[in-house]
TORDOKOL-274623 format. One record per residue (C-alpha): residue in three letters; x, y, z. Coordinates in steps of 0.02 Angstrom, whole numbers, plus 50000, padded with zeros to 5 digits. Example, Ala and Ser with C-alpha at 12.3 -4.5 7.8 and 13.67 -1.06 7.14 Angstrom:
ALA506154977550390/SER506844994750357/
This chain:
UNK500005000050000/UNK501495010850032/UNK502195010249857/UNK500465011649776/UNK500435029649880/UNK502025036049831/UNK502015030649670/UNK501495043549519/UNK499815037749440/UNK500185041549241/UNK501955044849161/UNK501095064549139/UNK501235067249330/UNK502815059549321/UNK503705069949211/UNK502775084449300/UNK503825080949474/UNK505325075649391/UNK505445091449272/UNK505275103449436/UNK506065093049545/UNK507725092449459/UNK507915110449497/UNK507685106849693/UNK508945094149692/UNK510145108649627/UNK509435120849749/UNK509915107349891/UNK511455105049830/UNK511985123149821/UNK511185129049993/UNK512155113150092/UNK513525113249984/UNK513725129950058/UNK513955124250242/UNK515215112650167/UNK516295127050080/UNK516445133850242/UNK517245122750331/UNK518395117550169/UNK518865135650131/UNK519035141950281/UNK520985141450268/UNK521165145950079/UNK519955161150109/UNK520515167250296/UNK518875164550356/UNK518285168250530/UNK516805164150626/UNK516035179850574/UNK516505178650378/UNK515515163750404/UNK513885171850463/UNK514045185850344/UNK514185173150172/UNK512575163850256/UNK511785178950288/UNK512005186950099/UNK511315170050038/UNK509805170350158/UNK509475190050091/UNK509615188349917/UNK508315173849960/UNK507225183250047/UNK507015194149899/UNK506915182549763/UNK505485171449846/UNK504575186849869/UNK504905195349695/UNK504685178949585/UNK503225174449671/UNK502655189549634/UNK503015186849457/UNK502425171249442/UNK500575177449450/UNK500905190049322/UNK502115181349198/UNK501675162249241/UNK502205149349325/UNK503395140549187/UNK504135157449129/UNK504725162349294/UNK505415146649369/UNK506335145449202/UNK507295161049236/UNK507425158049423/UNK508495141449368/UNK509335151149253/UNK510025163249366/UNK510455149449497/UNK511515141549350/UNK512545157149335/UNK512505162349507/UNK513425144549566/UNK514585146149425/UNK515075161549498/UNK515445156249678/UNK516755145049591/UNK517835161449567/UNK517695170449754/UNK519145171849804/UNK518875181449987/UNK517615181050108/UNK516935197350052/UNK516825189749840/UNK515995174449928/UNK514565186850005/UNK513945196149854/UNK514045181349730/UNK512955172349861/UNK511945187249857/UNK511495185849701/UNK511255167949681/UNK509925168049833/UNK509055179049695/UNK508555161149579/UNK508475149349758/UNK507285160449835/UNK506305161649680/UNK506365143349619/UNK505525135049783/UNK503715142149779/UNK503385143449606/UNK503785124149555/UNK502855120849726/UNK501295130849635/UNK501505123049464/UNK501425104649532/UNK499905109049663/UNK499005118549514/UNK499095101649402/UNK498775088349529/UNK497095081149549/UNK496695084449723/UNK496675065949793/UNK498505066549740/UNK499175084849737/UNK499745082549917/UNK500645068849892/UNK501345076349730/UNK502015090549833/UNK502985080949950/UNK503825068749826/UNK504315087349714/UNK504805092649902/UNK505895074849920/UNK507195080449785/UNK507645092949913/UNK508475076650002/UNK509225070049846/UNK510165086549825/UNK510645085050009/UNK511375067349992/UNK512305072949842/UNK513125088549915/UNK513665077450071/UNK514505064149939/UNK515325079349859/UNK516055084650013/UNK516445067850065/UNK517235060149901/UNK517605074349785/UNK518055087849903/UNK519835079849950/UNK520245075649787/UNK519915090749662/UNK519435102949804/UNK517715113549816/UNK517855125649662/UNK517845110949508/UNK516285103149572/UNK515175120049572/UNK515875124749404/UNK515095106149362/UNK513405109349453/UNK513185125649363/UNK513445116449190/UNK512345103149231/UNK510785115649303/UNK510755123249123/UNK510325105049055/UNK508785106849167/UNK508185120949092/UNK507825111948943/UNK506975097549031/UNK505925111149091/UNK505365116648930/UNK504225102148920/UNK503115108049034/UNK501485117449014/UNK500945131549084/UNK499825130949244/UNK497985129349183/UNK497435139349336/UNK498515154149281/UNK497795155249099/UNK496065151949125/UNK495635170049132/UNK497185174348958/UNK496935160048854/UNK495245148848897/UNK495265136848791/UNK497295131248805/UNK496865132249018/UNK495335118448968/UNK496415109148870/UNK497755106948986/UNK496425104449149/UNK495865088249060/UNK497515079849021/UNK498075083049174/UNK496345078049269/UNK496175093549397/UNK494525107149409/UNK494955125649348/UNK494385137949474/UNK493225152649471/UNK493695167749372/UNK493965180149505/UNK495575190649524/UNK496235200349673/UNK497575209749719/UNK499095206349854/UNK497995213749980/UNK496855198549963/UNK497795189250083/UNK497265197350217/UNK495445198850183/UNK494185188650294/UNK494075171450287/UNK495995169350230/UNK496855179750334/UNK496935167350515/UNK497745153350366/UNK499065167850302/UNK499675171450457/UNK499695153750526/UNK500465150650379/UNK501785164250360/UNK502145158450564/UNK502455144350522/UNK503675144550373/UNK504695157150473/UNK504965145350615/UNK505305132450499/UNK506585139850434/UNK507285147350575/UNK507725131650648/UNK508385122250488/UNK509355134350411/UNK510195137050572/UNK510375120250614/UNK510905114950430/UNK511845126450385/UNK513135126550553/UNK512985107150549/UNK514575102250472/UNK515455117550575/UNK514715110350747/UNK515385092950683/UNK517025100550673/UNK517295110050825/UNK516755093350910/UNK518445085950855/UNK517995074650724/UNK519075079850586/UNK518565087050404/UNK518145068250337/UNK517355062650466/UNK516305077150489/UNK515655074750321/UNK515525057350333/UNK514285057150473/UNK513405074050376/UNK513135060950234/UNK512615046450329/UNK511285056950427/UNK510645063350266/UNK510325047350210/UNK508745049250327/UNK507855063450243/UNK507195054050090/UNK506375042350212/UNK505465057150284/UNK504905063850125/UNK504305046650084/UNK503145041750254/UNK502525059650249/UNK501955057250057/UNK501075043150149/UNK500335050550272/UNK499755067350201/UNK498475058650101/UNK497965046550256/UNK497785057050393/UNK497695072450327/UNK499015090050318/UNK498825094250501/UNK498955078150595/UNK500595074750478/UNK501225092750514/UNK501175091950715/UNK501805074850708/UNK503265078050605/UNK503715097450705/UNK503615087950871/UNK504845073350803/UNK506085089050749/UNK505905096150903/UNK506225079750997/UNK507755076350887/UNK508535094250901/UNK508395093651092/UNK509245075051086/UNK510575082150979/UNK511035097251102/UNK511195084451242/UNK512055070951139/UNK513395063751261/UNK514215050551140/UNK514495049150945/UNK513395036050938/UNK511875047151010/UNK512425063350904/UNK512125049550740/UNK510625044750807/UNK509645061450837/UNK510595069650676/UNK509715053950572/UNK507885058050685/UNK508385077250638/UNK508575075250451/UNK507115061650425/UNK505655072650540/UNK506305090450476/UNK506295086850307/UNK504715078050301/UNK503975092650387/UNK504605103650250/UNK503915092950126/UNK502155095650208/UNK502075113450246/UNK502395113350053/UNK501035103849993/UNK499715112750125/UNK500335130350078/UNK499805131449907/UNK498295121249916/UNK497715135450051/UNK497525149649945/UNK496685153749762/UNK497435152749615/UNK497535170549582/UNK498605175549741/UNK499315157749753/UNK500825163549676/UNK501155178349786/UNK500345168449932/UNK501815153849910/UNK503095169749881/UNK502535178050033/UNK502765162750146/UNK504265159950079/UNK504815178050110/UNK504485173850285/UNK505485158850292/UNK506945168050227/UNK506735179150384/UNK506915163350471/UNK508335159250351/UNK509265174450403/UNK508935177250589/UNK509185158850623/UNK511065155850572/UNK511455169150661/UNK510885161850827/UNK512465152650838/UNK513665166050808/UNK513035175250985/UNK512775157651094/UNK513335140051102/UNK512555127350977/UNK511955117051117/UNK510725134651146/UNK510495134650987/UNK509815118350967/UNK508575121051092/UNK507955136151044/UNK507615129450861/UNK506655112750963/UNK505405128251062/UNK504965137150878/UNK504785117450780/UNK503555113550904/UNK502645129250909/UNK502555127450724/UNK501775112450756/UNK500425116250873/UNK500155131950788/UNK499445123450620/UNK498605112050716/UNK497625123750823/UNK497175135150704/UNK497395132450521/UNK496195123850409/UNK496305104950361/UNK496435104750167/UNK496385085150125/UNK495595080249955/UNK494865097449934/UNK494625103549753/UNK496035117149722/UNK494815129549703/UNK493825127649881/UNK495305135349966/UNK494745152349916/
Protein backbone atom coordinates (compact mmCIF):
# COMPACT_ATOMS: atom_id res chain seq x y z
CA UNK A 1 0.00 0.00 0.00
CA UNK A 2 2.99 2.15 0.64
CA UNK A 3 4.39 2.03 -2.86
CA UNK A 4 0.92 2.33 -4.48
CA UNK A 5 0.87 5.91 -2.40
CA UNK A 6 4.03 7.20 -3.39
CA UNK A 7 4.02 6.11 -6.60
CA UNK A 8 2.98 8.69 -9.62
CA UNK A 9 -0.39 7.53 -11.19
CA UNK A 10 0.35 8.31 -15.18
CA UNK A 11 3.91 8.97 -16.78
CA UNK A 12 2.19 12.90 -17.22
CA UNK A 13 2.46 13.43 -13.40
CA UNK A 14 5.62 11.90 -13.59
CA UNK A 15 7.40 13.98 -15.79
CA UNK A 16 5.54 16.87 -14.00
CA UNK A 17 7.65 16.18 -10.52
CA UNK A 18 10.65 15.13 -12.18
CA UNK A 19 10.88 18.27 -14.56
CA UNK A 20 10.54 20.67 -11.27
CA UNK A 21 12.12 18.60 -9.10
CA UNK A 22 15.45 18.48 -10.82
CA UNK A 23 15.82 22.08 -10.06
CA UNK A 24 15.37 21.37 -6.15
CA UNK A 25 17.88 18.82 -6.16
CA UNK A 26 20.28 21.72 -7.46
CA UNK A 27 18.87 24.16 -5.01
CA UNK A 28 19.82 21.47 -2.17
CA UNK A 29 22.90 21.00 -3.41
CA UNK A 30 23.96 24.63 -3.59
CA UNK A 31 22.36 25.79 -0.15
CA UNK A 32 24.30 22.61 1.85
CA UNK A 33 27.05 22.63 -0.32
CA UNK A 34 27.44 25.98 1.17
CA UNK A 35 27.90 24.83 4.83
CA UNK A 36 30.41 22.53 3.33
CA UNK A 37 32.58 25.39 1.59
CA UNK A 38 32.88 26.76 4.84
CA UNK A 39 34.49 24.55 6.62
CA UNK A 40 36.77 23.50 3.38
CA UNK A 41 37.71 27.11 2.61
CA UNK A 42 38.07 28.37 5.63
CA UNK A 43 41.96 28.28 5.36
CA UNK A 44 42.31 29.19 1.58
CA UNK A 45 39.90 32.23 2.17
CA UNK A 46 41.03 33.44 5.92
CA UNK A 47 37.74 32.91 7.12
CA UNK A 48 36.56 33.63 10.61
CA UNK A 49 33.59 32.81 12.53
CA UNK A 50 32.05 35.96 11.48
CA UNK A 51 33.01 35.72 7.55
CA UNK A 52 31.03 32.75 8.08
CA UNK A 53 27.76 34.37 9.27
CA UNK A 54 28.08 37.15 6.88
CA UNK A 55 28.37 34.61 3.43
CA UNK A 56 25.14 32.76 5.13
CA UNK A 57 23.56 35.79 5.76
CA UNK A 58 24.00 37.38 1.99
CA UNK A 59 22.62 34.00 0.76
CA UNK A 60 19.60 34.07 3.15
CA UNK A 61 18.95 38.00 1.81
CA UNK A 62 19.23 37.66 -1.66
CA UNK A 63 16.63 34.76 -0.80
CA UNK A 64 14.45 36.65 0.94
CA UNK A 65 14.03 38.83 -2.03
CA UNK A 66 13.81 36.50 -4.74
CA UNK A 67 10.96 34.28 -3.07
CA UNK A 68 9.13 37.37 -2.61
CA UNK A 69 9.80 39.05 -6.09
CA UNK A 70 9.36 35.78 -8.31
CA UNK A 71 6.44 34.88 -6.59
CA UNK A 72 5.29 37.90 -7.32
CA UNK A 73 6.02 37.36 -10.86
CA UNK A 74 4.84 34.23 -11.16
CA UNK A 75 1.14 35.48 -11.00
CA UNK A 76 1.80 38.00 -13.57
CA UNK A 77 4.22 36.25 -16.05
CA UNK A 78 3.34 32.44 -15.18
CA UNK A 79 4.39 29.87 -13.50
CA UNK A 80 6.78 28.10 -16.26
CA UNK A 81 8.26 31.47 -17.42
CA UNK A 82 9.44 32.47 -14.12
CA UNK A 83 10.82 29.32 -12.63
CA UNK A 84 12.66 29.08 -15.96
CA UNK A 85 14.57 32.21 -15.28
CA UNK A 86 14.84 31.59 -11.54
CA UNK A 87 16.97 28.27 -12.64
CA UNK A 88 18.65 30.22 -14.94
CA UNK A 89 20.03 32.64 -12.68
CA UNK A 90 20.90 29.88 -10.07
CA UNK A 91 23.01 28.31 -13.01
CA UNK A 92 25.08 31.42 -13.31
CA UNK A 93 25.00 32.47 -9.86
CA UNK A 94 26.83 28.91 -8.68
CA UNK A 95 29.16 29.21 -11.49
CA UNK A 96 30.13 32.30 -10.05
CA UNK A 97 30.88 31.24 -6.43
CA UNK A 98 33.50 28.99 -8.17
CA UNK A 99 35.66 32.28 -8.66
CA UNK A 100 35.39 34.07 -4.92
CA UNK A 101 38.28 34.36 -3.93
CA UNK A 102 37.74 36.28 -0.26
CA UNK A 103 35.21 36.21 2.15
CA UNK A 104 33.85 39.45 1.05
CA UNK A 105 33.65 37.93 -3.20
CA UNK A 106 31.98 34.89 -1.44
CA UNK A 107 29.11 37.37 0.09
CA UNK A 108 27.88 39.22 -2.92
CA UNK A 109 28.07 36.26 -5.41
CA UNK A 110 25.90 34.45 -2.79
CA UNK A 111 23.88 37.44 -2.85
CA UNK A 112 22.99 37.16 -5.98
CA UNK A 113 22.50 33.58 -6.37
CA UNK A 114 19.84 33.60 -3.33
CA UNK A 115 18.10 35.80 -6.11
CA UNK A 116 17.10 32.21 -8.43
CA UNK A 117 16.94 29.87 -4.85
CA UNK A 118 14.55 32.09 -3.31
CA UNK A 119 12.60 32.32 -6.40
CA UNK A 120 12.72 28.65 -7.63
CA UNK A 121 11.04 27.00 -4.33
CA UNK A 122 7.42 28.41 -4.41
CA UNK A 123 6.76 28.68 -7.88
CA UNK A 124 7.55 24.82 -8.91
CA UNK A 125 5.70 24.16 -5.47
CA UNK A 126 2.58 26.16 -7.31
CA UNK A 127 3.01 24.60 -10.71
CA UNK A 128 2.85 20.92 -9.36
CA UNK A 129 -0.20 21.80 -6.73
CA UNK A 130 -2.00 23.70 -9.72
CA UNK A 131 -1.81 20.32 -11.97
CA UNK A 132 -2.47 17.67 -9.42
CA UNK A 133 -5.82 16.21 -9.03
CA UNK A 134 -6.63 16.87 -5.54
CA UNK A 135 -6.67 13.19 -4.14
CA UNK A 136 -3.01 13.29 -5.19
CA UNK A 137 -1.65 16.96 -5.27
CA UNK A 138 -0.52 16.49 -1.65
CA UNK A 139 1.29 13.77 -2.16
CA UNK A 140 2.69 15.26 -5.40
CA UNK A 141 4.02 18.10 -3.33
CA UNK A 142 5.97 16.17 -0.99
CA UNK A 143 7.63 13.74 -3.48
CA UNK A 144 8.63 17.47 -5.72
CA UNK A 145 9.60 18.52 -1.96
CA UNK A 146 11.77 14.97 -1.61
CA UNK A 147 14.38 16.08 -4.29
CA UNK A 148 15.28 18.57 -1.75
CA UNK A 149 16.95 15.31 0.04
CA UNK A 150 18.43 13.99 -3.09
CA UNK A 151 20.33 17.30 -3.51
CA UNK A 152 21.27 17.00 0.17
CA UNK A 153 22.75 13.47 -0.16
CA UNK A 154 24.60 14.58 -3.15
CA UNK A 155 26.23 17.70 -1.71
CA UNK A 156 27.32 15.48 1.41
CA UNK A 157 29.01 12.83 -1.21
CA UNK A 158 30.65 15.85 -2.81
CA UNK A 159 32.10 16.92 0.26
CA UNK A 160 32.89 13.55 1.29
CA UNK A 161 34.46 12.03 -1.98
CA UNK A 162 35.19 14.86 -4.30
CA UNK A 163 36.09 17.57 -1.94
CA UNK A 164 39.66 15.97 -0.99
CA UNK A 165 40.49 15.12 -4.27
CA UNK A 166 39.83 18.14 -6.76
CA UNK A 167 38.87 20.58 -3.91
CA UNK A 168 35.42 22.70 -3.69
CA UNK A 169 35.70 25.13 -6.76
CA UNK A 170 35.69 22.18 -9.85
CA UNK A 171 32.55 20.63 -8.56
CA UNK A 172 30.34 24.00 -8.57
CA UNK A 173 31.74 24.95 -11.92
CA UNK A 174 30.18 21.23 -12.77
CA UNK A 175 26.79 21.86 -10.94
CA UNK A 176 26.36 25.13 -12.75
CA UNK A 177 26.87 23.29 -16.20
CA UNK A 178 24.68 20.61 -15.38
CA UNK A 179 21.56 23.12 -13.95
CA UNK A 180 21.49 24.65 -17.55
CA UNK A 181 20.65 20.99 -18.89
CA UNK A 182 17.56 21.36 -16.66
CA UNK A 183 16.36 24.18 -18.17
CA UNK A 184 15.65 22.38 -21.13
CA UNK A 185 13.94 19.51 -19.39
CA UNK A 186 11.85 22.22 -18.19
CA UNK A 187 10.72 23.31 -21.40
CA UNK A 188 8.45 20.41 -21.60
CA UNK A 189 6.23 21.60 -19.33
CA UNK A 190 2.96 23.47 -19.72
CA UNK A 191 1.88 26.30 -18.31
CA UNK A 192 -0.36 26.18 -15.12
CA UNK A 193 -4.04 25.87 -16.34
CA UNK A 194 -5.15 27.85 -13.28
CA UNK A 195 -2.98 30.83 -14.37
CA UNK A 196 -4.43 31.03 -18.02
CA UNK A 197 -7.89 30.37 -17.50
CA UNK A 198 -8.73 33.99 -17.36
CA UNK A 199 -5.65 34.86 -20.84
CA UNK A 200 -6.13 32.01 -22.93
CA UNK A 201 -9.51 29.75 -22.05
CA UNK A 202 -9.47 27.36 -24.17
CA UNK A 203 -5.41 26.24 -23.90
CA UNK A 204 -6.27 26.45 -19.63
CA UNK A 205 -9.33 23.68 -20.65
CA UNK A 206 -7.17 21.82 -22.60
CA UNK A 207 -4.49 21.38 -20.28
CA UNK A 208 -7.15 20.88 -17.02
CA UNK A 209 -8.29 17.64 -18.79
CA UNK A 210 -4.97 15.96 -19.58
CA UNK A 211 -3.86 16.60 -16.51
CA UNK A 212 -7.32 15.60 -14.62
CA UNK A 213 -7.67 18.69 -12.07
CA UNK A 214 -10.96 21.41 -11.81
CA UNK A 215 -10.11 25.13 -13.04
CA UNK A 216 -11.23 27.59 -10.53
CA UNK A 217 -13.57 30.53 -10.58
CA UNK A 218 -12.62 33.53 -12.56
CA UNK A 219 -12.08 36.02 -9.90
CA UNK A 220 -8.86 38.12 -9.52
CA UNK A 221 -7.53 40.07 -6.55
CA UNK A 222 -4.87 41.94 -5.62
CA UNK A 223 -1.82 41.25 -2.92
CA UNK A 224 -4.03 42.73 -0.39
CA UNK A 225 -6.30 39.69 -0.74
CA UNK A 226 -4.43 37.84 1.66
CA UNK A 227 -5.49 39.46 4.35
CA UNK A 228 -9.12 39.76 3.66
CA UNK A 229 -11.63 37.71 5.87
CA UNK A 230 -11.85 34.29 5.75
CA UNK A 231 -8.03 33.86 4.60
CA UNK A 232 -6.30 35.93 6.69
CA UNK A 233 -6.15 33.45 10.30
CA UNK A 234 -4.53 30.65 7.32
CA UNK A 235 -1.88 33.57 6.04
CA UNK A 236 -0.67 34.28 9.14
CA UNK A 237 -0.62 30.73 10.52
CA UNK A 238 0.92 30.12 7.57
CA UNK A 239 3.55 32.83 7.20
CA UNK A 240 4.28 31.69 11.27
CA UNK A 241 4.89 28.87 10.43
CA UNK A 242 7.33 28.91 7.46
CA UNK A 243 9.39 31.42 9.45
CA UNK A 244 9.92 29.07 12.30
CA UNK A 245 10.61 26.47 9.97
CA UNK A 246 13.16 27.96 8.69
CA UNK A 247 14.57 29.45 11.49
CA UNK A 248 15.45 26.31 12.95
CA UNK A 249 16.75 24.45 9.77
CA UNK A 250 18.70 26.86 8.22
CA UNK A 251 20.38 27.39 11.44
CA UNK A 252 20.74 24.04 12.29
CA UNK A 253 21.80 22.98 8.60
CA UNK A 254 23.69 25.28 7.70
CA UNK A 255 26.26 25.29 11.06
CA UNK A 256 25.96 21.43 10.99
CA UNK A 257 29.13 20.44 9.45
CA UNK A 258 30.89 23.51 11.50
CA UNK A 259 29.43 22.05 14.94
CA UNK A 260 30.76 18.58 13.66
CA UNK A 261 34.04 20.10 13.46
CA UNK A 262 34.59 21.99 16.50
CA UNK A 263 33.49 18.66 18.20
CA UNK A 264 36.88 17.18 17.10
CA UNK A 265 35.99 14.91 14.48
CA UNK A 266 38.14 15.96 11.71
CA UNK A 267 37.12 17.40 8.08
CA UNK A 268 36.28 13.64 6.74
CA UNK A 269 34.69 12.52 9.33
CA UNK A 270 32.61 15.41 9.77
CA UNK A 271 31.29 14.94 6.41
CA UNK A 272 31.04 11.45 6.66
CA UNK A 273 28.56 11.42 9.46
CA UNK A 274 26.79 14.81 7.51
CA UNK A 275 26.27 12.18 4.69
CA UNK A 276 25.22 9.27 6.58
CA UNK A 277 22.55 11.38 8.53
CA UNK A 278 21.28 12.66 5.31
CA UNK A 279 20.63 9.46 4.21
CA UNK A 280 17.47 9.84 6.54
CA UNK A 281 15.69 12.68 4.86
CA UNK A 282 14.39 10.80 1.81
CA UNK A 283 12.74 8.46 4.25
CA UNK A 284 10.91 11.43 5.69
CA UNK A 285 9.79 12.76 2.50
CA UNK A 286 8.60 9.33 1.68
CA UNK A 287 6.29 8.34 5.08
CA UNK A 288 5.04 11.93 4.99
CA UNK A 289 3.89 11.44 1.13
CA UNK A 290 2.14 8.62 2.98
CA UNK A 291 0.67 10.10 5.45
CA UNK A 292 -0.49 13.47 4.02
CA UNK A 293 -3.07 11.72 2.03
CA UNK A 294 -4.08 9.29 5.12
CA UNK A 295 -4.43 11.41 7.85
CA UNK A 296 -4.62 14.47 6.55
CA UNK A 297 -1.97 17.99 6.36
CA UNK A 298 -2.36 18.84 10.01
CA UNK A 299 -2.10 15.63 11.91
CA UNK A 300 1.18 14.95 9.57
CA UNK A 301 2.44 18.53 10.28
CA UNK A 302 2.33 18.38 14.30
CA UNK A 303 3.59 14.96 14.16
CA UNK A 304 6.51 15.59 12.09
CA UNK A 305 7.43 19.48 14.09
CA UNK A 306 7.22 17.57 17.43
CA UNK A 307 9.68 14.65 16.05
CA UNK A 308 12.16 17.81 14.99
CA UNK A 309 11.80 19.21 18.06
CA UNK A 310 12.45 15.93 19.93
CA UNK A 311 15.51 15.26 17.74
CA UNK A 312 17.05 18.83 18.02
CA UNK A 313 16.78 18.73 21.83
CA UNK A 314 18.48 14.99 21.71
CA UNK A 315 21.15 16.42 19.58
CA UNK A 316 22.06 19.45 22.05
CA UNK A 317 22.38 16.87 24.85
CA UNK A 318 24.11 14.17 22.77
CA UNK A 319 26.78 12.73 25.22
CA UNK A 320 28.42 10.09 22.81
CA UNK A 321 28.99 9.83 18.89
CA UNK A 322 26.79 7.19 18.76
CA UNK A 323 23.73 9.42 20.21
CA UNK A 324 24.84 12.65 18.08
CA UNK A 325 24.24 9.91 14.80
CA UNK A 326 21.24 8.94 16.13
CA UNK A 327 19.28 12.28 16.75
CA UNK A 328 21.17 13.92 13.52
CA UNK A 329 19.43 10.78 11.43
CA UNK A 330 15.76 11.59 13.70
CA UNK A 331 16.76 15.45 12.77
CA UNK A 332 17.14 15.05 9.03
CA UNK A 333 14.23 12.33 8.51
CA UNK A 334 11.30 14.51 10.80
CA UNK A 335 12.59 18.08 9.52
CA UNK A 336 12.58 17.37 6.14
CA UNK A 337 9.42 15.61 6.02
CA UNK A 338 7.95 18.52 7.73
CA UNK A 339 9.20 20.72 5.00
CA UNK A 340 7.81 18.57 2.52
CA UNK A 341 4.30 19.11 4.16
CA UNK A 342 4.14 22.68 4.93
CA UNK A 343 4.79 22.66 1.07
CA UNK A 344 2.05 20.75 -0.15
CA UNK A 345 -0.58 22.55 2.50
CA UNK A 346 0.66 26.07 1.56
CA UNK A 347 -0.39 26.29 -1.86
CA UNK A 348 -3.43 24.25 -1.68
CA UNK A 349 -4.58 27.08 1.03
CA UNK A 350 -4.97 29.93 -1.10
CA UNK A 351 -6.65 30.74 -4.77
CA UNK A 352 -5.14 30.53 -7.70
CA UNK A 353 -4.94 34.09 -8.36
CA UNK A 354 -2.80 35.09 -5.17
CA UNK A 355 -1.38 31.53 -4.94
CA UNK A 356 1.63 32.70 -6.48
CA UNK A 357 2.31 35.66 -4.28
CA UNK A 358 0.68 33.69 -1.35
CA UNK A 359 3.63 30.76 -1.79
CA UNK A 360 6.17 33.94 -2.37
CA UNK A 361 5.05 35.59 0.66
CA UNK A 362 5.53 32.55 2.92
CA UNK A 363 8.53 31.98 1.59
CA UNK A 364 9.61 35.61 2.20
CA UNK A 365 8.95 34.77 5.71
CA UNK A 366 10.96 31.76 5.85
CA UNK A 367 13.88 33.59 4.54
CA UNK A 368 13.47 35.83 7.69
CA UNK A 369 13.81 32.66 9.42
CA UNK A 370 16.65 31.84 7.02
CA UNK A 371 18.53 34.87 8.06
CA UNK A 372 17.85 35.45 11.78
CA UNK A 373 18.35 31.76 12.46
CA UNK A 374 22.13 31.17 11.44
CA UNK A 375 22.90 33.81 13.22
CA UNK A 376 21.76 32.36 16.55
CA UNK A 377 24.92 30.52 16.77
CA UNK A 378 27.32 33.20 16.17
CA UNK A 379 26.05 35.04 19.70
CA UNK A 380 25.54 31.52 21.88
CA UNK A 381 26.65 27.99 22.04
CA UNK A 382 25.10 25.45 19.55
CA UNK A 383 23.90 23.40 22.34
CA UNK A 384 21.45 26.92 22.91
CA UNK A 385 20.98 26.93 19.74
CA UNK A 386 19.61 23.66 19.35
CA UNK A 387 17.13 24.20 21.83
CA UNK A 388 15.89 27.22 20.88
CA UNK A 389 15.22 25.88 17.23
CA UNK A 390 13.30 22.53 19.26
CA UNK A 391 10.81 25.65 21.23
CA UNK A 392 9.92 27.43 17.56
CA UNK A 393 9.56 23.49 15.61
CA UNK A 394 7.09 22.69 18.07
CA UNK A 395 5.27 25.84 18.18
CA UNK A 396 5.11 25.48 14.48
CA UNK A 397 3.54 22.49 15.11
CA UNK A 398 0.85 23.23 17.47
CA UNK A 399 0.31 26.37 15.75
CA UNK A 400 -1.12 24.68 12.39
CA UNK A 401 -2.81 22.39 14.31
CA UNK A 402 -4.77 24.73 16.45
CA UNK A 403 -5.66 27.02 14.09
CA UNK A 404 -5.22 26.49 10.42
CA UNK A 405 -7.62 24.76 8.17
CA UNK A 406 -7.40 20.99 7.21
CA UNK A 407 -7.14 20.94 3.35
CA UNK A 408 -7.23 17.02 2.49
CA UNK A 409 -8.81 16.04 -0.89
CA UNK A 410 -10.28 19.48 -1.33
CA UNK A 411 -10.75 20.70 -4.93
CA UNK A 412 -7.93 23.42 -5.56
CA UNK A 413 -10.38 25.90 -5.94
CA UNK A 414 -12.36 25.52 -2.38
CA UNK A 415 -9.40 27.06 -0.69
CA UNK A 416 -10.51 30.47 -1.67
Amino acid sequence: MFSKMVKPVNGREARLIFASGIGWTFDAMDVLLLSYILVAASHELGLTKGDEGLVILANNVGMLIGAFLFGWLADLWGRRRTFMLTLALYSVGVGLTAFASSASDLAAIRLFTGLGLGGELPVAASLVSELSPPDRRGRNVVLLESFWSVGAILAAAVAYFVFPGFGWRAPLLALSAVALYALAIRATLPESPQWLRLRDPARARAIAEDYGVTLESDERRGARGLLAKGLRTQTLVLWASWLLLAFGYYGAFLWLPTMLARRGYGLVRTFGYSLAMSLAQLPGYLTAAYLVERIGRRPSLLAFFAGSAAAAAAFALAPSTAWLLASGVALNFFNLGAWGLIYAYTPESFPSDLRGTGMGSSGSMARVGMIVGPLLPVFVSFSAALSTYAVAWLAAGVLIYALGVETKALAISSTS
